[in-house]
N, C-alpha and C positions, 0 to 999 in steps of 0.2 A: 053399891054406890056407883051413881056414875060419873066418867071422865071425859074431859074432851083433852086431846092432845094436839098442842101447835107446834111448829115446825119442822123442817128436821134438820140436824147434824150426824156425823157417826157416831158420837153418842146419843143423842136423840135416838136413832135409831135402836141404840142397843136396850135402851131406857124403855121406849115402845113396844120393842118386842116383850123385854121384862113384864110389863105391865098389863101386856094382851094374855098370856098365862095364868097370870094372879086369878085365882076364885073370892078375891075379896073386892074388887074392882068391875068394872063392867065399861071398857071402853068403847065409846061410842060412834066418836069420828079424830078423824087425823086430821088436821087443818093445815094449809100452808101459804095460805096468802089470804091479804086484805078482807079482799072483799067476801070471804065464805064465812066472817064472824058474825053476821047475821044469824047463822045457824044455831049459835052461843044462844038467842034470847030463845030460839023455839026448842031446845033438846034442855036447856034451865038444868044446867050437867052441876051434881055437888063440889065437883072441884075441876080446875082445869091447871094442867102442866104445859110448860114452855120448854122449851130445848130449842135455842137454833132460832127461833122465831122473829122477824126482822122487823114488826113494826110496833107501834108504840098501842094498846090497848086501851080506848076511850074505857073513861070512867061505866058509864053505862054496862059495858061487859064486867069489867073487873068485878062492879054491886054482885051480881048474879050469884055463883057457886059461893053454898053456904060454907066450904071451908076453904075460899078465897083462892087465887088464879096465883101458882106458882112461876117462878124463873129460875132455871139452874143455870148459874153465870159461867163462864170458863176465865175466871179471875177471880181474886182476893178481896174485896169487899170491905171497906168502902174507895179503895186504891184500886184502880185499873178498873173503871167503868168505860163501858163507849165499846169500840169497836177495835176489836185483834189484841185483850187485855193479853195475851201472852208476848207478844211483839213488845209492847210497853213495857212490858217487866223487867224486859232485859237492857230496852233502852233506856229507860230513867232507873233500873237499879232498884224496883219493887217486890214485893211477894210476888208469888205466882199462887194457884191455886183455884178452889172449887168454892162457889157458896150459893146455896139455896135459900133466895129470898121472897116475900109478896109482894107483888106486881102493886106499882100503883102508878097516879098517871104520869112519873118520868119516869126515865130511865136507868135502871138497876140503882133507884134510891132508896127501893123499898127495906121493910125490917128485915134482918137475916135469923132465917130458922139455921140454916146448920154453915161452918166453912170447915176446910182442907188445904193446909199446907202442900205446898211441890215442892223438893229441892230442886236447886240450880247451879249448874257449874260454868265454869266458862268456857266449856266445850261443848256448851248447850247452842244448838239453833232455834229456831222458830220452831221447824218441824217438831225438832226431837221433845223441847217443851211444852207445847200444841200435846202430841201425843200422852205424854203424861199427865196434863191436866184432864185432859178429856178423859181417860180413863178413873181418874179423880172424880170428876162429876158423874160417873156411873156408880162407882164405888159406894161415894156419899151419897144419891140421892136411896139405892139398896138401904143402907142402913139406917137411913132416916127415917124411912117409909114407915112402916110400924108406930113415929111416933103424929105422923102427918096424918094419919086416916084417923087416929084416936082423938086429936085435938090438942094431945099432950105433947105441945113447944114450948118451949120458953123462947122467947125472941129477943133481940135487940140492937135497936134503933140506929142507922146510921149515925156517924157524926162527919158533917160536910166539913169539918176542917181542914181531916185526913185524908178526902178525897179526892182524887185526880179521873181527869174523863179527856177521853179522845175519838176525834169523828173522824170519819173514814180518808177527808180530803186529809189530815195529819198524816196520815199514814202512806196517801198518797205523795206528799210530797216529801215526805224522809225519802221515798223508795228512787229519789233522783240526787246523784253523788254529783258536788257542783266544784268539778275538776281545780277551781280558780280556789276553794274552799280551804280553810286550815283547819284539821282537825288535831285533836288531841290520839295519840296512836289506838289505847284503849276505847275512845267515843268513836272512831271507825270502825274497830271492830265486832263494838257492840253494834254497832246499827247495821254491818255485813251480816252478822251471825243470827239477828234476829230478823231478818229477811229473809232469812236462807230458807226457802222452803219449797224443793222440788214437789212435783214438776212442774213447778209458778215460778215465771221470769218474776221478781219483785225488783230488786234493786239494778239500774243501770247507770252508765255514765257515759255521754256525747262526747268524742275525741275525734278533731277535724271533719265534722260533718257526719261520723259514722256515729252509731251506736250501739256500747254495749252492754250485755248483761252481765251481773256479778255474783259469785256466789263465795263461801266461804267455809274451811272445813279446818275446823282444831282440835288436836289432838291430846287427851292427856297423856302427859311425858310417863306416868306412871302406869300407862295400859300400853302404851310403845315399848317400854319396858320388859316388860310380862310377854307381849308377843315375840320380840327379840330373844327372852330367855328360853320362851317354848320351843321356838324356831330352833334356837343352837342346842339345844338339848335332842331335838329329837331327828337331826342332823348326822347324830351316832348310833 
């Protein structure tokens, strides 16, 4: 069977590589921008995969590959659509997580074939939750696979009650702290902690004309702990 592959991320990546291996696939081309989907109607590929992919897929493409043009989300589905679902997770207090769904023409509305729970703590940052999901959407789409080239999903259907979506300019303007602001201690936090992602200045704040960037690092008391007791034990 053939494949076409759009995007990439560092799972994407690891996804691609995955799938360049496989003897049960035959991938064709790697795609990463706009304008080279043309390529979709001439190569007429049985399935095409997303990872990372940043633009919206006219209907016209999606018809094509007879077992329809996948998305693997790095969010929980139908909660945290749009852009940076792990940012949001921590700011509005959602899931986090992995889900594999069909592309149709908006944005991560389609049916979900497979999702994936992340846990989250509050010593989670962006970064650190970014990295767990993503590893989550390798994990899941591995074990999916098997049921995706067979045909054998069961799916099921968004429900837009549940769901929340955010565009990039959101995210743009959380990432500006408005000194004059009152926040609630913990909604500061959250929204330092889920910025936090070296080596990306995200969050800043303008104090007399200067400005600066913010980042933020917590601790659990219970791993402070552990390292204090290590520390004094191995001291003798």
């Amino acid at each position: 069977m053939d494949l076409v592959f759009l995007g990439i991320n560092d799972a994407g990546w690891d996804i691609y590589e995955w799938l360049c291996e496989r003897d049960d696939v035959n991938v064709v081309a790697l795609l990463t921008t706009k304008e080279q989907l043309d390529l979709i109607e001439k190569l007429e590929p049985d399935i095409v995969v997303c990872v990372g992919y940043q633009h919206i897929l006219p209907e016209n493409i999606i018809s094509i590959p007879d077992l329809g043009c996948l998305n693997i989300h790095p969010g929980y589905l139908p909660q945290t659509r749009g852009f940076n679902p792990n940012v949001w997770s921590i700011i509005d207090g959602l899931p986090a997580g992995a889900t594999i769904h069909y592309t149709d023409a908006d944005i991560d509305t389609g049916d979900i074939i497979a999702r994936q729970r992340v846990k989250q703590s509050f010593d989670d940052t962006g970064k650190s939750l970014y990295n767990r999901v993503e590893k989550a959407c390798v994990e899941l789409f591995i074990e999916t696979w098997p049921d995706i080239i067979s045909g054998d999903v069961e799916t099921v259907s968004q429900t837009d009650h549940k769901a929340t979506y955010h565009y990039k300019s959101e995210f743009e303007e959380i990432c500006k702290i408005d000194p004059q602001e009152t926040y609630k201690a913990k909604e500061l936090l959250d929204i330092l902690r889920a910025l936090t992602f070296p080596p990306f200045n995200n969050t800043f704040i303008e104090i007399d004309g200067e400005k600066y960037y913010v980042e933020i690092d917590i601790t659990s008391a219970d791993e402070t702990d552990r390292v204090d007791r290590v520390g004094t034990l191995s001291s003798y």
